[in-house]
DRENTOR-524473 format. One line per field, with one value per residue (C-alpha): z, x, y. Coordinates in Angstrom, 2 decimals. Each point is the difference from the previous one (the first is absolute). Layout:
% DRENTOR-524473
z (Z_...)
x (X_...)
y (Y_...)
END
This chain:
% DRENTOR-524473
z (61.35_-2.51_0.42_-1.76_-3.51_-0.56_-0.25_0.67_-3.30_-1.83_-0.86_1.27_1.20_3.59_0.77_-0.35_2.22_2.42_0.04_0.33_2.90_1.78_-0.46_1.40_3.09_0.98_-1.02_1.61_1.64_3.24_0.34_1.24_-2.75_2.58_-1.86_-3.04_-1.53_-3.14_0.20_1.93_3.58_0.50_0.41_-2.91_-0.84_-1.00_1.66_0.02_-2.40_-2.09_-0.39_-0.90_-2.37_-2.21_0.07_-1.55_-2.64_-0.31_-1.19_-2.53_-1.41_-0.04_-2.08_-1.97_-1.07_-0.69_-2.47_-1.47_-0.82_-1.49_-1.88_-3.41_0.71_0.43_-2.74_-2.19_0.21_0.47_-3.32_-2.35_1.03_-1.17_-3.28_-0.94_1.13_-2.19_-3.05_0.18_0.23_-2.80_-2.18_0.44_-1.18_-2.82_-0.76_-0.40_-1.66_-2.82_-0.54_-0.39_-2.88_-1.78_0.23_-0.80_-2.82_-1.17_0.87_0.37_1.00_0.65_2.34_1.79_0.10_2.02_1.93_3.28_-0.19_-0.45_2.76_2.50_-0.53_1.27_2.74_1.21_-0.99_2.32_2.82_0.40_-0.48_3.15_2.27_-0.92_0.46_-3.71_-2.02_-3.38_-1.75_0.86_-1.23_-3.49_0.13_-0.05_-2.30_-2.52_-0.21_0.38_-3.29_-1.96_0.27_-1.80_-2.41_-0.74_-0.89_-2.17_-2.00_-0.25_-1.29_-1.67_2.85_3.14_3.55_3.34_3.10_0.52_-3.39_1.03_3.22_-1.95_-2.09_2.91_1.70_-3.01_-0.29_2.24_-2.40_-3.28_1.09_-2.32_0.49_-0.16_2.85_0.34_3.48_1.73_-1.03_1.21_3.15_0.68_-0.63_1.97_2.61_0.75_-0.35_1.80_3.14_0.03_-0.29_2.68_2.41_-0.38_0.17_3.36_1.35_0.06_1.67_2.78_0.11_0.93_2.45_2.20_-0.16_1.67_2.59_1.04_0.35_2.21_2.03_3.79_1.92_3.44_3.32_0.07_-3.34_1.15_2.92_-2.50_-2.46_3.51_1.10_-3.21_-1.15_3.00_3.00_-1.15_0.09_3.62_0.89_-1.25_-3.62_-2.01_-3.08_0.52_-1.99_0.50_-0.78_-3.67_1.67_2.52_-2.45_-1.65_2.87_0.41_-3.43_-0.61_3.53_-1.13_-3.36_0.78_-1.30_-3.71_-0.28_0.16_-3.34_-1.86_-1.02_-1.36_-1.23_-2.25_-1.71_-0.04_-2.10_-2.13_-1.26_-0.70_-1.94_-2.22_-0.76_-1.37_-2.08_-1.35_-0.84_-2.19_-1.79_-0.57_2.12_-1.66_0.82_-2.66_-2.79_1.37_-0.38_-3.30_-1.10_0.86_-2.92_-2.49_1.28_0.45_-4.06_-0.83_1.45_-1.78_-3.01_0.52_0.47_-2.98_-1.81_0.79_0.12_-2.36_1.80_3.68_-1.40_-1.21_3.15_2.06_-2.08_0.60_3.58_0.44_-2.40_-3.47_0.56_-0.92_-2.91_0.71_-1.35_-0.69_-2.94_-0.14_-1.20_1.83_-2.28_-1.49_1.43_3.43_2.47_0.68_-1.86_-2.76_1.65_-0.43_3.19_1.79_-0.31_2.28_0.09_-1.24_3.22_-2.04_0.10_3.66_2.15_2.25_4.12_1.51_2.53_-2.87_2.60_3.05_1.63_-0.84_2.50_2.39_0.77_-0.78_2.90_2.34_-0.12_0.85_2.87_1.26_0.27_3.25_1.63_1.13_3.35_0.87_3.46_1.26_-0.85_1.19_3.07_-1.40_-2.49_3.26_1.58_-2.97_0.53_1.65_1.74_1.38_1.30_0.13_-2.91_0.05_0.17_2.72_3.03_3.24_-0.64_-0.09_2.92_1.06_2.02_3.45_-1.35_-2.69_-0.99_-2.14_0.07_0.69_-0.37_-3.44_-2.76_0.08_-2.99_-2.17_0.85_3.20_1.18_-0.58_2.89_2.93_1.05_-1.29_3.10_-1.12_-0.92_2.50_-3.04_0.99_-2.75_1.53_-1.83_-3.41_-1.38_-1.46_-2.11_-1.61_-0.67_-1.74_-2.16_-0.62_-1.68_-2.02_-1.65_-0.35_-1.53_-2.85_-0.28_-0.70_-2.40_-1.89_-0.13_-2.21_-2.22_-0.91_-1.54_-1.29_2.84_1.46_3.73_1.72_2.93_1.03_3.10_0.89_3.58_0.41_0.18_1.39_3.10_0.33_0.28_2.86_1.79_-0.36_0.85_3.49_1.15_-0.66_1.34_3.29_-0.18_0.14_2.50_2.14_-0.44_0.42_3.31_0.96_-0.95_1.91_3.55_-0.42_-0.21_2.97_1.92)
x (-168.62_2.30_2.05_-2.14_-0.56_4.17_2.98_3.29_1.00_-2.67_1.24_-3.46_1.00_-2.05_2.01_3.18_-1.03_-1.53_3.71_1.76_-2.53_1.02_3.68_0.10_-2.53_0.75_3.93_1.53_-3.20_-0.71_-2.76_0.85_-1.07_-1.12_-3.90_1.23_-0.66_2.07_2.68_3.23_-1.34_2.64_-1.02_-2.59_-2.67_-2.43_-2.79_-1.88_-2.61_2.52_1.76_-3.10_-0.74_3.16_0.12_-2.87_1.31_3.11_-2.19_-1.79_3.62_0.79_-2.68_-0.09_3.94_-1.60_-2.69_2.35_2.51_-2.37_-1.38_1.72_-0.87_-3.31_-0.82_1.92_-2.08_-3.13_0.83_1.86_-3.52_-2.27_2.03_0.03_-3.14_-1.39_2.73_-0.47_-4.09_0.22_1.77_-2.20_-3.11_1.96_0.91_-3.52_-1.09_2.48_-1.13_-3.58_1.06_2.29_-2.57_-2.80_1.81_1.34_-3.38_-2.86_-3.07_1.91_1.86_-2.97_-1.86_3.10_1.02_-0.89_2.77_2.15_-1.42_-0.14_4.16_0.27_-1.76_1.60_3.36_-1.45_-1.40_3.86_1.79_-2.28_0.60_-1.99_0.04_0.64_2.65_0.61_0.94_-3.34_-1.76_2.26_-0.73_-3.64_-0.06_1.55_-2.33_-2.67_1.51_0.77_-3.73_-1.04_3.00_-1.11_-3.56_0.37_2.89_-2.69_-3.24_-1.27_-0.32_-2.38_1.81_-0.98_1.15_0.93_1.59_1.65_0.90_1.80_1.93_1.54_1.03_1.95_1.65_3.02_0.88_-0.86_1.62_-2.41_1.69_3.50_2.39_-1.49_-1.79_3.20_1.81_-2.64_-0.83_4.12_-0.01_-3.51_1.00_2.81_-0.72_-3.29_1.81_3.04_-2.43_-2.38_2.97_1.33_-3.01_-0.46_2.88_0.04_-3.09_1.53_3.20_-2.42_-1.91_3.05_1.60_-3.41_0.06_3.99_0.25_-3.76_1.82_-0.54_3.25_0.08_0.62_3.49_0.44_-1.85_2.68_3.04_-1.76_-0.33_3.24_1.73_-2.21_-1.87_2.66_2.08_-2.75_-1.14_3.84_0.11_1.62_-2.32_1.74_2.50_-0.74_0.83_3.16_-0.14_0.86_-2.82_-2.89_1.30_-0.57_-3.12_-1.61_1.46_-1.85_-3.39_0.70_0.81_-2.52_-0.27_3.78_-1.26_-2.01_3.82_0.22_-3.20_-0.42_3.10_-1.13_-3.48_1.72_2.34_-2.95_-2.12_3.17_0.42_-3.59_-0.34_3.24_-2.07_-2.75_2.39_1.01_-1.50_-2.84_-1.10_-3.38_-0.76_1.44_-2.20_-3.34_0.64_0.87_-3.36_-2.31_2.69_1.10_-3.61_-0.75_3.01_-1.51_-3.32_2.25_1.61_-3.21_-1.25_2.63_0.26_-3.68_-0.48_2.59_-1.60_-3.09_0.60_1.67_-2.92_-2.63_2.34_-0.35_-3.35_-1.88_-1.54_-2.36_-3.38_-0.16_-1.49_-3.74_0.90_2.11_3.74_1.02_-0.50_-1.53_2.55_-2.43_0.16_1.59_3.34_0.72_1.31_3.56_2.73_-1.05_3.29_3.16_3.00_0.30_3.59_1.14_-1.01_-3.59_0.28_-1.70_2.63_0.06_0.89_2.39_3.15_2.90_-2.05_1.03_3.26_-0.14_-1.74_2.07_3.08_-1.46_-0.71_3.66_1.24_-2.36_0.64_3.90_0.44_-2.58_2.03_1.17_-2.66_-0.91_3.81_1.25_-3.42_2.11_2.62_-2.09_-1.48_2.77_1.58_-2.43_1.56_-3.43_0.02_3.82_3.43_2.33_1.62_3.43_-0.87_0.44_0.84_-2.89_-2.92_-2.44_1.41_-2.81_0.41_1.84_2.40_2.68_0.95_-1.68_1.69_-2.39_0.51_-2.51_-2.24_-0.10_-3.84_-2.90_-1.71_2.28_2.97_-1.96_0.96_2.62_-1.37_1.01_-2.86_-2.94_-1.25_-1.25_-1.36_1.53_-2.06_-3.05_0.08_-2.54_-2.66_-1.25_3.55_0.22_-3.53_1.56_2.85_-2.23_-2.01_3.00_1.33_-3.43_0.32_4.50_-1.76_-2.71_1.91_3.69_-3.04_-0.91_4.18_-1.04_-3.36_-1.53_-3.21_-1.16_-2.78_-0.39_-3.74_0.80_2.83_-1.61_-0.57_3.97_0.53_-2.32_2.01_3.18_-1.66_-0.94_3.14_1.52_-1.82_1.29_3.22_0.24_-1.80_2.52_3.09_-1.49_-0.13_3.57_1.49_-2.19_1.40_3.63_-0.14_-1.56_3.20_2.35_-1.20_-0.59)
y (39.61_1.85_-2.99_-2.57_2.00_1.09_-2.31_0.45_-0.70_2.82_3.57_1.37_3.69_-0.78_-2.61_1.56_3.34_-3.16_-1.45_3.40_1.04_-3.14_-0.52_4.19_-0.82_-3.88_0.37_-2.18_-1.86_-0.10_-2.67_-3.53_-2.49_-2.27_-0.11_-0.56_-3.96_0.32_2.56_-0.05_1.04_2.71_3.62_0.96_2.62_-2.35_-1.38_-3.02_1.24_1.53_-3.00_-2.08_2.23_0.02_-3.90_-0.07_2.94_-2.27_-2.65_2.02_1.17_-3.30_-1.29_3.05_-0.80_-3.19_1.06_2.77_-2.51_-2.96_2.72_-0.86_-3.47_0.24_2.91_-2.34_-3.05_2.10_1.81_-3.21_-2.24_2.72_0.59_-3.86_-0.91_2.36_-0.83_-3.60_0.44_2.09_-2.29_-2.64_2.53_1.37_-3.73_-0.86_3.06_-0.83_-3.41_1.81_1.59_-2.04_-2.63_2.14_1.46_-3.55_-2.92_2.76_-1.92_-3.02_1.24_2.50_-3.28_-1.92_3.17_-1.88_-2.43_2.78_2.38_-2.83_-0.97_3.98_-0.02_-3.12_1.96_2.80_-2.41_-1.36_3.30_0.92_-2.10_-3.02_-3.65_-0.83_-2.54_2.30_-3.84_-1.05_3.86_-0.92_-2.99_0.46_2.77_-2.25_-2.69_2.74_1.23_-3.24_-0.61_3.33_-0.33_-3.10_0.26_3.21_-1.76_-2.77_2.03_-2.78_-2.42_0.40_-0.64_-0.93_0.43_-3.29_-0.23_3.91_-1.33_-3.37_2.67_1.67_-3.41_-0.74_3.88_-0.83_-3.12_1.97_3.11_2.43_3.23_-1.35_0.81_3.39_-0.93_-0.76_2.61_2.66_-2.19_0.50_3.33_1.14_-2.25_1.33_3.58_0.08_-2.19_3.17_2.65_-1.20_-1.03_3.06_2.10_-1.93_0.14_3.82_0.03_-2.24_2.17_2.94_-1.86_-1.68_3.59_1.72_-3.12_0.33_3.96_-0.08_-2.75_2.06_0.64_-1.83_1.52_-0.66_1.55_3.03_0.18_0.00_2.43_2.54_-0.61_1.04_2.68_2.27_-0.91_2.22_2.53_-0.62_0.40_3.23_-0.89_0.61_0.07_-2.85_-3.30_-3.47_-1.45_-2.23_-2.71_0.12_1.00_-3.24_-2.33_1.63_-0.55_-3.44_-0.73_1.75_-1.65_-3.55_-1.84_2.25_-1.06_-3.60_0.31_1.26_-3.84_-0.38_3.45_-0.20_-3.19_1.56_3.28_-2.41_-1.88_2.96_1.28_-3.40_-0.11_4.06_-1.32_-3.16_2.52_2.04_-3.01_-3.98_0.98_3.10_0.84_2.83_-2.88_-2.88_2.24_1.47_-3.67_-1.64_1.12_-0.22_-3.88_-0.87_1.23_-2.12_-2.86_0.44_0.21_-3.26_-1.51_1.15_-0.87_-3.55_-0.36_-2.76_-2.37_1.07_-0.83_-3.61_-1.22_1.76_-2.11_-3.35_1.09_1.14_-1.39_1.85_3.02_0.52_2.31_3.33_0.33_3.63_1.29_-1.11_2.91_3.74_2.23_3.14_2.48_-1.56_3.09_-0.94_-3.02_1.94_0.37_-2.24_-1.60_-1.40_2.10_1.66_3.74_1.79_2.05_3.36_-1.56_-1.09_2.51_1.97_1.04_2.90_-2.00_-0.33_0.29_0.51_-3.61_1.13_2.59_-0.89_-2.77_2.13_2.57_-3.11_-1.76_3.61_0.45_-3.68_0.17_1.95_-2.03_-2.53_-0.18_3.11_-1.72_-0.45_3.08_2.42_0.42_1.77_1.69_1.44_0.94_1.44_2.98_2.62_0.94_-3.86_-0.09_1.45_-0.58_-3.03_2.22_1.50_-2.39_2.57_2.81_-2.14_-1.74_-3.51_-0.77_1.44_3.46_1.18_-1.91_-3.01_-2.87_-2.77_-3.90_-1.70_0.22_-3.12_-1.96_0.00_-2.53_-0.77_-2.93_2.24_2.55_-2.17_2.34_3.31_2.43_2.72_-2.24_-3.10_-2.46_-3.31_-2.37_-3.21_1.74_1.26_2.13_-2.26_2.95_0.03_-3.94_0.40_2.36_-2.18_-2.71_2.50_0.79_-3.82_-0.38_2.97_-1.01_-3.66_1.39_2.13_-2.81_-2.06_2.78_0.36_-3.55_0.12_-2.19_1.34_-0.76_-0.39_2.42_-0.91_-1.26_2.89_0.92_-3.27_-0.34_3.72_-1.28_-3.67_2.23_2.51_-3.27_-1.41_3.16_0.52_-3.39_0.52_3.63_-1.86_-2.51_1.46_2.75_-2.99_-1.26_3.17_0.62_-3.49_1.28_3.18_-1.58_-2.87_3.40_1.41_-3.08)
END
């Protein structure tokens, strides 16, 4: 039972007594290996149970070397998600807490009495940043007509408006163009910034996910049978200390590991992309600039408006027809609460309330272009990051004193190339190439889907991802019948080979 909580490759102080006791008591062995289902059947000192046992220990190394390895991948996109999930939400909240008080400093009332309009462009803000179905032209859009219709009215105080007359103004706001160019320039610059930060904020999340899926992916039997062979044979022959030759632990892993080293492709593009868009967020598509810029373009616009008041005015009435005049007073009393302000004005950037982010953004994507650099080609070369462990394998220098297999000596089969078509002639791991992993080809189109996501965000283009398993479960489908497909054809090919 010892056998099943120690590993060949561990330091633990029982083990190492175990190993001396044997190699003194069963040196050389003397039991026919004739039981034995995965080690050379020559003479051995382990039995059947024995050697069930440490294939299933080989395993947990195995996927242990997996997890230790993936471990800066996967703390990485654990850790970057948290930190700009929680930067980017709290620029939108500090955002909106800024327009609160430059407005309530600037309109008072008025502007406590319109807060809605502003409150609800937020939470739509908030509703896309999370995940939501939402066009941000259409949220801007919106807002502004919202706003034109307030503007309007108090610039107006001695006319009475409908709704229908309200509703007549906004129609004719895209051809008047009230608050100048100032809506396109902040629906540019929102757009833009909200579409990076979400894609990116995303796409970390789905570079932690597909890296929990690919190093749980469970070794197969034939795997298991290379993993024993190279790691505990040498124990039940009475070497308990040799390792496998380089070579060998290479053939090995990229047999284990032939499917991961078919997401390298897709992975790369996945980790360029992610790298372009943290760039476009230190840059056009800064998302700390875009949310300190909303209050202070949206008071320019109220500015404009004011401004050219008189002329929006008269082509509104040629357009809508002359208001009733408002049975109340024309003119707001000095002493109303709030009204004695100058009521529409921009704010110098002393006035303009500050966050605590300053160069935050800065560094966080300074940290994550760091972090993603030696992430690409992580799934072709976890092979030889294994083997490069001297507890995993021999020294790549050292080709005579190592296990080849069957004893010491060099080993002598090529090193197979990466990926599972590139397996067919692996001499230490039986990999059926007719069916790839469907697990694996999954993964492949989650990250197509996120590469795809985020190549739009480089540009400002936002897309719509509603019906993403919809496409994932297509692709599975499709997947199935082609795995069943060529399983057939290459059933065909081998019974014309024999026959």
């Amino acid at each position: 039972e010892i056998f099943g909580h120690v590993s060949i490759h561990t330091s633990s102080g029982v083990f190492v007594i175990l190993c001396d006791v044997m190699s003194k008591l069963i040196s050389p062995p003397d039991v026919v290996g004739e039981h034995l289902r995965l080690c050379p059947q020559d003479y051995t000192c382990c039995s059947s149970q024995m050697e069930e046992t440490l294939a299933l220990q080989s395993e947990r190394d195995f996927l242990k070397a997996i997890e230790d390895n993936s471990q800066f991948l996967l703390t990485t996109f654990t850790q970057r998600h948290r930190k700009f999930d929680e930067f980017f939400r709290e620029l939108i909240d500090l955002s909106e807490k800024s327009m609160n008080q430059m407005f309530t400093k600037t309109y008072g009332r008025l502007f406590t009495q319109n807060a809605r309009v502003f409150q609800e462009l937020f939470v739509e803000f908030r509703r896309y940043y999370s995940g939501g179905s939402v066009s941000l032209t259409e949220v801007l859009s919106d807002f502004w007509s919202r706003l034109v219709e307030r503007v309007f009215s108090l610039v107006n105080p001695q006319y009475q408006f409908s709704e229908d007359y309200l509703e007549c103004v906004s129609k004719h706001a895209e051809q008047l163009q009230p608050f100048g160019d100032v809506p396109r320039k902040l629906r540019v610059q929102v757009s833009r910034a909200f579409i990076a930060a979400r894609s990116l904020s995303q796409a970390l999340a789905t570079g932690r996910d597909i890296v929990n899926k690919a190093t749980k992916l469970p070794a197969d039997s034939e795997c298991v049978r290379g993993l024993m062979r190279q790691w505990f044979c040498p124990l039940c022959r009475g070497l308990p200390f040799l390792r496998p030759c380089h070579p060998m632990c290479l053939n090995v892993m990229k047999g284990c590991l032939a499917n991961q080293a078919d997401l390298d492709t897709e992975w790369n593009n996945f980790i360029d992309a992610l790298y372009q868009v943290s760039e476009k967020l230190e840059g056009p598509f800064n998302m700390e600039l875009a949310a300190d810029s909303i209050s202070v373009k949206v008071s320019e616009a109220i500015m404009h408006m004011q401004e050219n008041s008189v002329s929006i005015s008269s082509k509104v009435f040629q357009g809508c027809g002359n208001p009733r005049p408002s049975p109340v007073r024309s003119k707001r009393s000095p002493n109303e609460p709030g009204t004695n302000r100058r009521p529409f004005r921009t704010y110098t950037p002393e006035e303009k309330p500050t966050t605590a982010a300053g160069t935050n953004l800065d560094r966080l994507v300074t940290e994550l272009k760091e972090r993603l650099r030696p992430m690409r080609g992580f799934w072709v070369s976890l092979p030889h990051t294994i083997c490069n462990d001297e507890r995993k394998a021999a020294d790549v220098t050292n080709e005579d004193r190592c296990w080849n297999g069957q004893t010491r000596g060099r080993y002598l089969p090529d090193v197979t190339a990466d990926g599972l078509v590139s397996q067919i002639n692996n001499p230490e791991v039986e990999v059926d190439i007719a069916r790839p992993d469907v697990r694996t080809r999954q993964l492949i189109m989650e990250l197509r889907v996120a590469t795809n996501k985020l190549r739009h965000a480089q540009s400002g283009q936002d897309i719509d991802f509603v019906d993403t398993r919809l496409i994932l479960s297509s692709f599975l489908m499709l997947c199935i019948i082609i795995v069943k497909y060529y399983y057939i054809l290459f059933t065909l090919y081998i019974l014309l080979i024999i026959f």
